[in-house]
N, C-alpha and C positions, 0 to 999 in steps of 0.2 A: 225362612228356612226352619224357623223352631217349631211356629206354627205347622209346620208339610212333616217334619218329625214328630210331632206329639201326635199328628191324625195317623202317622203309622204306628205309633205304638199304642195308641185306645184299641186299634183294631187287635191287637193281639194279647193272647190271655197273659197272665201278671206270671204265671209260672212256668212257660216257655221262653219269655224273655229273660226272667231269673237262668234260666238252663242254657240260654245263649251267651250271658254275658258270664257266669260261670264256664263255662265250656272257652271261651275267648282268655281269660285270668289265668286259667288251669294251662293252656296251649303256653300263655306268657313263661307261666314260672318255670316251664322247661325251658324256655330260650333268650329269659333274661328282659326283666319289666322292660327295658330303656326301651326296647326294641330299634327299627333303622330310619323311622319314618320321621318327617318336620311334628306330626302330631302325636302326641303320647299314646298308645295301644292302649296300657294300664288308664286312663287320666280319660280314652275314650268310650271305652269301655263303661267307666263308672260313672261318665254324663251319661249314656243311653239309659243305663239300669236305673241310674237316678230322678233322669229325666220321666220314666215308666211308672216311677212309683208317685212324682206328683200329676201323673195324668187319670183321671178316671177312667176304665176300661169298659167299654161296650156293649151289650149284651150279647150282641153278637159277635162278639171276637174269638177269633181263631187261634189256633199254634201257630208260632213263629217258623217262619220257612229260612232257609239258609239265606235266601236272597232277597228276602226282609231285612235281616240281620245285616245284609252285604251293601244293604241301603242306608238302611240306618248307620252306618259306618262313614259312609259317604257326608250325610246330611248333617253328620257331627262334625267332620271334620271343616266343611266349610263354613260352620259358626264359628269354628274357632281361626279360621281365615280370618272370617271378617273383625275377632275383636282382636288380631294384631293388626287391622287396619285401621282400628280408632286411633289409633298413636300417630297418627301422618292427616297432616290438614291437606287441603286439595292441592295438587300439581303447580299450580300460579306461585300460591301461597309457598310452599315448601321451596320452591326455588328460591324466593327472597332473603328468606332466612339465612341469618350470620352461620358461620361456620360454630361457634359456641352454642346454636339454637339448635343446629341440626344435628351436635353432637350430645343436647340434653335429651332430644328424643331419640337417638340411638342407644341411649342407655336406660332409660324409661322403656321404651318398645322391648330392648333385651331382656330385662328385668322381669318385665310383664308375660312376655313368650315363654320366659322361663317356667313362670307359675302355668300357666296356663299347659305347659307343656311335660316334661316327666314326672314323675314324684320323688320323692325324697328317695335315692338308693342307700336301703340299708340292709344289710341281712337277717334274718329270724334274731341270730346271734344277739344283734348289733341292738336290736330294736328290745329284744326284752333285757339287755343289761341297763340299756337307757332307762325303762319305764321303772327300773326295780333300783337305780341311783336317783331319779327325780322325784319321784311321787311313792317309793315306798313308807321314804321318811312320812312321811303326813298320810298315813294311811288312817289314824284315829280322825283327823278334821274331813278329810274326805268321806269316809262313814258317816259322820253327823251328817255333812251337807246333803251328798246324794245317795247313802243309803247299802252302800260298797265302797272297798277299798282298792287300794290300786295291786292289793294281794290277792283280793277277791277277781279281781279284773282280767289277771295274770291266768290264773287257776282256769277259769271258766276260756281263756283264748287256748290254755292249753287242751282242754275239753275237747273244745271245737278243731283242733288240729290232728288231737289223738283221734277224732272220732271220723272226720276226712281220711285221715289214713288206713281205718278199717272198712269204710266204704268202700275205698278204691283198691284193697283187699280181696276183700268178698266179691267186688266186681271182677275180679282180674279172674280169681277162682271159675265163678261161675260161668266166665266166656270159655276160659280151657275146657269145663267141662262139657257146653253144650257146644263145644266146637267137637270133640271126640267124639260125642255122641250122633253126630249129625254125620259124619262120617259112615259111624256101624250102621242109621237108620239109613243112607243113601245107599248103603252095600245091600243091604235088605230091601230095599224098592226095589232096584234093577235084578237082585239074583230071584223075585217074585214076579218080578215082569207086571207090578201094579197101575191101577189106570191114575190119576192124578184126583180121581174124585175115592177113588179108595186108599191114597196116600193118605188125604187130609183126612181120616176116619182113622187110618194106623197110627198117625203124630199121638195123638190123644191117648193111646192104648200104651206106646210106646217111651222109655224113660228118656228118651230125647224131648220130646212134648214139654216134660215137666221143667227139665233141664232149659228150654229155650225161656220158657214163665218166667224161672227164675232170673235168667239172667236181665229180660227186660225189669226187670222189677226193683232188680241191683241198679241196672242204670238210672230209673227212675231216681233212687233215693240216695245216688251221692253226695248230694249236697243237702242232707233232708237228716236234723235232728229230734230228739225227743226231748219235749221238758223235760222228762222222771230224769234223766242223763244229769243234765243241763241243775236240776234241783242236787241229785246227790253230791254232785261235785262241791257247789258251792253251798247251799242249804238250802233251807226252806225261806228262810228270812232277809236271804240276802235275793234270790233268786229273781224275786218279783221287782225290786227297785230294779236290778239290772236289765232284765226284759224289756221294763219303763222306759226306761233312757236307751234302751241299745236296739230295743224290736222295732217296729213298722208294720203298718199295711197301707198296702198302693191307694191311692188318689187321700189320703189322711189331708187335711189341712195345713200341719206344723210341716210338713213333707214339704212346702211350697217351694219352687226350684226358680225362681226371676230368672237371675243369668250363672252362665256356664262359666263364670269365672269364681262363684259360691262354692264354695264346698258342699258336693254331692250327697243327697241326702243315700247314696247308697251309702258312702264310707262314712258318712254321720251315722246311721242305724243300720251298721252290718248286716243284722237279721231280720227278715223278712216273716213276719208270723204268719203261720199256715193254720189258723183257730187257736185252740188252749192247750193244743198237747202238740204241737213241732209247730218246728222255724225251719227256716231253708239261711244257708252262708255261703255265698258265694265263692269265698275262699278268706282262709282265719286271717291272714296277712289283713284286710281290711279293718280288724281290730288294733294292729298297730297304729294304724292311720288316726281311726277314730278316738285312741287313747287320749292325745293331745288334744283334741277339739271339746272332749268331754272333762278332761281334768285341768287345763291352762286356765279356762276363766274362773276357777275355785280358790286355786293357791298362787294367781299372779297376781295377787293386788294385795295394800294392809302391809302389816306388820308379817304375815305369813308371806306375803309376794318375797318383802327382801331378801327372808331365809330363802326363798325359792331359788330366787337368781344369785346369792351366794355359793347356792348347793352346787346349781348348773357351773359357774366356774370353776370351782373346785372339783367337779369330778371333770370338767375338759381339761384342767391342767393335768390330775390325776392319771388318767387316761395317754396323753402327749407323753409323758415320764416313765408309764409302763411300756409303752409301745417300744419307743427308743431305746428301755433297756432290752426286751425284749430280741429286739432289731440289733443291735451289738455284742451282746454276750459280754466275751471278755477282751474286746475289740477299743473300748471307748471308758469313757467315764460319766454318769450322769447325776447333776442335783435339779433338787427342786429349791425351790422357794430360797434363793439367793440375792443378800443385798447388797448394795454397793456400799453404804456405810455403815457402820456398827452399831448406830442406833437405828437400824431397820427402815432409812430411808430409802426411792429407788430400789424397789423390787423384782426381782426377775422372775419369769416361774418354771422354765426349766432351764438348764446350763449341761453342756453337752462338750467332751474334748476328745478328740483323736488327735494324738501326736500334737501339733501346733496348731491346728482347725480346730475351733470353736465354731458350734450352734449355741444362736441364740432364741427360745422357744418362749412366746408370747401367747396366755392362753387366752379369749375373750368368746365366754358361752351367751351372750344375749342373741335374743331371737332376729330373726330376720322380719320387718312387718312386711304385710301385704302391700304391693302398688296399689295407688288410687286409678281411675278414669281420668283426671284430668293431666295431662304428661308434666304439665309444670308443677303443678303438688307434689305429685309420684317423684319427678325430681328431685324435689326439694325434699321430701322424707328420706328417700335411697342416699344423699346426700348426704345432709346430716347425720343420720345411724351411720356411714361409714365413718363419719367423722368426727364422730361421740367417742366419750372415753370410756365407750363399752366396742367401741367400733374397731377396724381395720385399720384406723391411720392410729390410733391410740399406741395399739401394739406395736404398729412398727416404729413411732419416737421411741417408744420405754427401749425395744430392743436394738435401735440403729444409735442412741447414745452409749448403753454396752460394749456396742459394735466399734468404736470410736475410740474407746480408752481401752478395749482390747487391743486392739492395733497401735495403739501410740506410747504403750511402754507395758511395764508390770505391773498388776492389778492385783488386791485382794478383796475378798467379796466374803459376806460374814452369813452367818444365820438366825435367825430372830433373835435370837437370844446376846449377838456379839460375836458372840467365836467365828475364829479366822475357818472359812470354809473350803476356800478354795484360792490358790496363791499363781498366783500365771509364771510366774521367775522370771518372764522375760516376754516382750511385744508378741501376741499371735502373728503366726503365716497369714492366716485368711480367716475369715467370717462371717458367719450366712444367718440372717434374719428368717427366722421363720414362725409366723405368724398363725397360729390356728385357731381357728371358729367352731362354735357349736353348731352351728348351721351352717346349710351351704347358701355363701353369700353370690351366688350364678359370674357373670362377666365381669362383676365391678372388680371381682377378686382374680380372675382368670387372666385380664389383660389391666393391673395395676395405673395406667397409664392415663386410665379416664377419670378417675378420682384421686389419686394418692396423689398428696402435698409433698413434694421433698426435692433437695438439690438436683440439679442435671450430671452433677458427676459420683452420686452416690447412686450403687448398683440396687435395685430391689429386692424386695422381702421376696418370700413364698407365702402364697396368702393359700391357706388348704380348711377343708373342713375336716372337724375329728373321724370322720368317717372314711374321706377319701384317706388322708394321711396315715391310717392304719392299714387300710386295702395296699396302699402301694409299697410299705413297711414288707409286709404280710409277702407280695409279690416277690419284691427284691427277693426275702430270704429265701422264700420255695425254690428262686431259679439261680438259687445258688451266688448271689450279688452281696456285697456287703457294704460296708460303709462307704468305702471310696468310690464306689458306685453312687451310693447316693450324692454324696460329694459333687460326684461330678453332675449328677443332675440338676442340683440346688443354682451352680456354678454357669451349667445353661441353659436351666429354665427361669434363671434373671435376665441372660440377654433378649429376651422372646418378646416382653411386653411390649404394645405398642405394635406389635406385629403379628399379635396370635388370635383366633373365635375359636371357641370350642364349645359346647353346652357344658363339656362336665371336665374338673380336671383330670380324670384316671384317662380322659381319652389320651393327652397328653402323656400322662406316666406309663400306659399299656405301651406309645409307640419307642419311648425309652428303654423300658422291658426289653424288648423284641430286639431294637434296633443298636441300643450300647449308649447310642447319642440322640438328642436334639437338631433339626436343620439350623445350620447357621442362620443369623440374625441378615435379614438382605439389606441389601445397600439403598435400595428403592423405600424412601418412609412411609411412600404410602401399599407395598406391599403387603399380606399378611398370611399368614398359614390358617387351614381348617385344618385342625382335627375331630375325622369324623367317629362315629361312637365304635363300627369296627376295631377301633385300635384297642378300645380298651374290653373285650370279648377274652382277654388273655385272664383278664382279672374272675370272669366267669370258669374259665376253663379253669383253673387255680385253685377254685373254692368245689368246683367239682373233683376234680383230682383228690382233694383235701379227705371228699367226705365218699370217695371211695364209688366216683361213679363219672369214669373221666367221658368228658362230651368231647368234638372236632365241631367247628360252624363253618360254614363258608363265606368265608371274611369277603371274597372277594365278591359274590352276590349281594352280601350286606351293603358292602360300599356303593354298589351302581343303585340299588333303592334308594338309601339315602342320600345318594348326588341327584337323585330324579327327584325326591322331596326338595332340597332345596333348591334347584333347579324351577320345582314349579312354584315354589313359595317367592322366590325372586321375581319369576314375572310376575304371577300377582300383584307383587308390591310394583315393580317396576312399570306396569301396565296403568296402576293406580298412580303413579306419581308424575308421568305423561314424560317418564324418561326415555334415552335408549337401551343400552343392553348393560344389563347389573345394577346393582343398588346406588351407587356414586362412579359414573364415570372415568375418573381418576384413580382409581383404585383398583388392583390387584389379590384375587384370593384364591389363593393354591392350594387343593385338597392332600394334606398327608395321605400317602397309599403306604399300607399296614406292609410289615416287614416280609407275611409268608404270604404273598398269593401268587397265581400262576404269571408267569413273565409276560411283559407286555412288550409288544414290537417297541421300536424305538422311533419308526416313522407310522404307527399306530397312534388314533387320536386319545388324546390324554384323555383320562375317565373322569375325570374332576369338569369335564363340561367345557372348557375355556374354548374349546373349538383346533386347538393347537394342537401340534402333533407333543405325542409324549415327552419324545427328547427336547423341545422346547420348551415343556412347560414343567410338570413334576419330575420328571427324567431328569433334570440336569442338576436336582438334586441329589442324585442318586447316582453319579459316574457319568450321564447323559453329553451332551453338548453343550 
């Protein structure tokens, strides 16, 4: 299939494909990267483009037609079928398999579909406070190595964003005006009674004519900058390293694209060079992407790596501390960097009180690595890194032994220096482990239950990444929720694990949002809930709100695309594994239906696919039978 994909895109020229998978980016960022589908629009998008630029193009190649485009969409998607099918040995085989075997490749295979599947959501915001806390510090060592800084880096993505935005400007102008225009010249055709071969003689004569040029001309060049731009911004001297490292042209050598699970050489070289004076950018957001791939192997090893990964935890604790106070006002109380003994042993890094409720906030920024190909490696690494003492289980000992001596009398907790910080006077009510990541750690973190080491009667952490844990911060307080809210979510999003899929957590915190509560935990162990990305479209609608340009989506379309993605993503597997109907037999999985959509009969079959009538199946969480 990659083969049957690269022969479609040799046939087509390098700058109608640029213009399709731009026009596809541009379509996302109004409706939100994640999109609805099992395969990432964003993640597909950028194999095509990528794919384009390590194929050599044709002499004869054409413009790309929509239905090219609408092909190539397809033939992406089923290579990335097939590499969540390397995670599954043949049908015989996988049957034999102990329940511990077939539960390493269900976190390996999740892990891996994760990569393979959205990108990292963060917002414009989100992504340049990160790059200007991580990499501006070493902006001197980064200059020496490749020639720019991460100041330099910043400046020039803003360029490219200021200068998208006056495109799509100038476009917007110029369509009003040759729409008016086409208008007056069609009043004037008909009240002349002209023949069509003496219209096409008046276009030309007439300021509609001009007006039409222009506009095709704008559209031409929305994604289409100028060096001189590109030089003033950043200089003269810096300009050319960064071009080096960030430009491209199609079928280049270093361009070489093996497999779809590499990082794209689109989002490696955002820019596309169109000779020595423009580039083409498909959309600036792909500089975020490629920030990291281009500065992480400079400053993550040596004596520089350790400051590196210092930095990063310190600004995730940093970050967890603003948020929270942020999020409370004058509601709560918050410290940081709190210890259990006076000589600064047993560290905490954020401490949190409402009333007799204690958080306990545990900050750990280490990267998340890539999956291997081989499932038992990829296990064995996803394994370990959670269970490192940069990991997910780390955070939650340091913060579930806190959790313990807060509950079982009066506690004082000092600050580096000794002094008494903070004095409990008497045994906490309750207390909530909450552990956050600099990255997002996908299912191991989502459903605690497949990794985390810990007793049977102690309740679970919140395992969040600093991004979601601000987004849902962020949500709470816009719709007017506060702490006890959150509270209560901490409260029932520990009873969940072991019972929950979801790709992202905000799906989870959107259906919270909306709904007040979490589904109760079922009585069935091997039941579980989906939540699908729908739920969390609340978190879209919130940041538009925010920034002054409120959107409505139709949750309830969203949903039935993605129950038909996983719908067909499960036969597939199921078809491959020579089972019957679902991924394991035994097992139970109930699609969350988002709070606001149109009402569903009650003897209507449920939308989540089970074949069940509604009241039987997500219905009776919801007042049903």
């Amino acid at each position: 299939m990659t083969e049957e994909l690269q022969q479609l895109l040799s046939g087509c020229t390098t700058l109608s494909i640029a213009n399709s998978a731009a026009t596809e980016l541009w379509l996302l960022q109004q409706h939100g990267f994640g999109g609805v589908d099992m395969d990432s629009p964003y993640r597909q998008a950028c194999h095509i483009f990528g794919l384009a630029l390590a194929t050599q193009e044709r002499p004869n190649a054409k413009a790309m037609a929509e239905k090219q485009w609408q092909r190539a969409k397809t033939l992406s998607s089923k290579i990335f079928d097939q590499y969540g099918l390397m995670y599954f040995a043949n049908p015989a085989e996988m049957r034999s398999k102990s329940e511990d075997e077939r539960k390493r490749i269900y976190v390996t295979m999740c892990m891996f579909l994760q990569y393979l599947g959205s990108p990292v959501m963060r917002s414009g915001d989100q992504w340049e406070n990160r790059l200007k806390a991580l990499y501006v510090p070493f902006d001197d060592f980064l200059r020496k190595r490749l020639g720019f800084s991460a100041t330099d880096y910043l400046r020039l993505t803003d360029c490219i964003r200021r200068g998208h935005k006056a495109q799509f400007k100038r476009y917007a102008l110029a369509k009003q005006k040759a729409e008016e225009l086409h208008k007056a010249f069609m009043t004037l055709w008909e009240a002349e009674g002209w023949s069509v071969e003496r219209m096409r003689l008046e276009v030309d004569r007439h300021p509609f004519g001009q007006a039409l040029r222009e506009y095709l001309e704008a559209g031409r060049n929305l994604w289409i900058h100028n060096r001189s731009d590109l030089t003033k911004e950043v200089g003269l001297e810096v300009v050319g390293p960064m071009l080096s490292a960030l430009g491209t042209e199609r079928g280049l050598s270093r361009n070489k694209y093996d497999y779809a699970t590499d990082p794209s050489p689109a989002v490696r070289f955002p820019l596309l060079m169109l000779g020595e004076d423009q580039c083409f950018c498909a959309t600036y957001s792909l500089f975020y992407q490629a920030a990291e791939l281009h500065f992480n192997p400079v400053v993550a090893s040596g004596e520089i790596g350790r400051r590196f990964f210092e930095i990063r935890d310190a600004w995730v604790e940093q970050r967890v501390a603003a948020a929270l106070r942020e999020f409370l006002g004058e509601e709560g109380r918050v410290w940081q960097s709190v210890c259990e003994d006076a000589d600064g042993q047993f560290e905490h890094d954020v401490l949190v009180q409402f009333e007799n409720v204690w958080i306990v906030g545990e900050a750990k920024g280490s990267p998340v690595r890539r999956g291997l190909f081989d499932p038992e490696r990829a296990y064995v690494r996803i394994r370990d890194d959670f269970l490192s003492e940069k990991g997910v289980q780390k955070a939650y000992e340091q913060g579930e032994r806190l959790r313990q001596r807060l509950l079982s009398g009066r506690v004082r907790l000092f600050d580096e220096q000794g002094n008494i910080l903070v004095d409990t006077g008497a045994a906490a009510q309750e207390v909530f482990v909450v552990c956050v990541t600099g990255e997002f750690w996908g299912l191991v973190a989502i459903d605690l239950s497949l990794l985390l080491e810990k007793p049977a009667n102690v309740p679970y952490p919140w395992a969040v990444s600093i991004d979601d844990f601000e987004t849902l911060l962020g949500g709470l307080k816009a719709r007017g929720k506060g702490i006890r809210s959150f509270v209560d979510f901490l409260r029932q999003r520990s009873r969940l694990h072991g019972h929950v899929f979801s790709e992202d957590e905000l799906n989870i915190g959107g259906y919270f949002l909306e709904k007040g509560l979490l589904p109760a935990p079922p009585s069935d162990p091997k039941e579980s809930f989906l939540f699908t990305p729908e739920n969390s479209t609340i978190f879209d609608e919130i940041f538009y709100e925010k920034h002054g340009t409120p959107v409505k989506r139709d949750r309830e379309e969203e949903l039935q695309k993605y129950l038909t993605g996983v719908r067909d993503t499960s036969r597939l597997v199921t078809e491959h594994l020579g089972l019957g109907q679902g991924l394991d037999r035994g097992s139970t999985l109930s699609a969350i239906v988002p709070g606001r959509q149109k009402k569903i009969g009650r003897n209507s079959p449920c939308p989540c696919g089970s074949g069940l009538k509604y009241k039987k199946c997500c219905g009776r969480r919801d007042g049903g039978d």
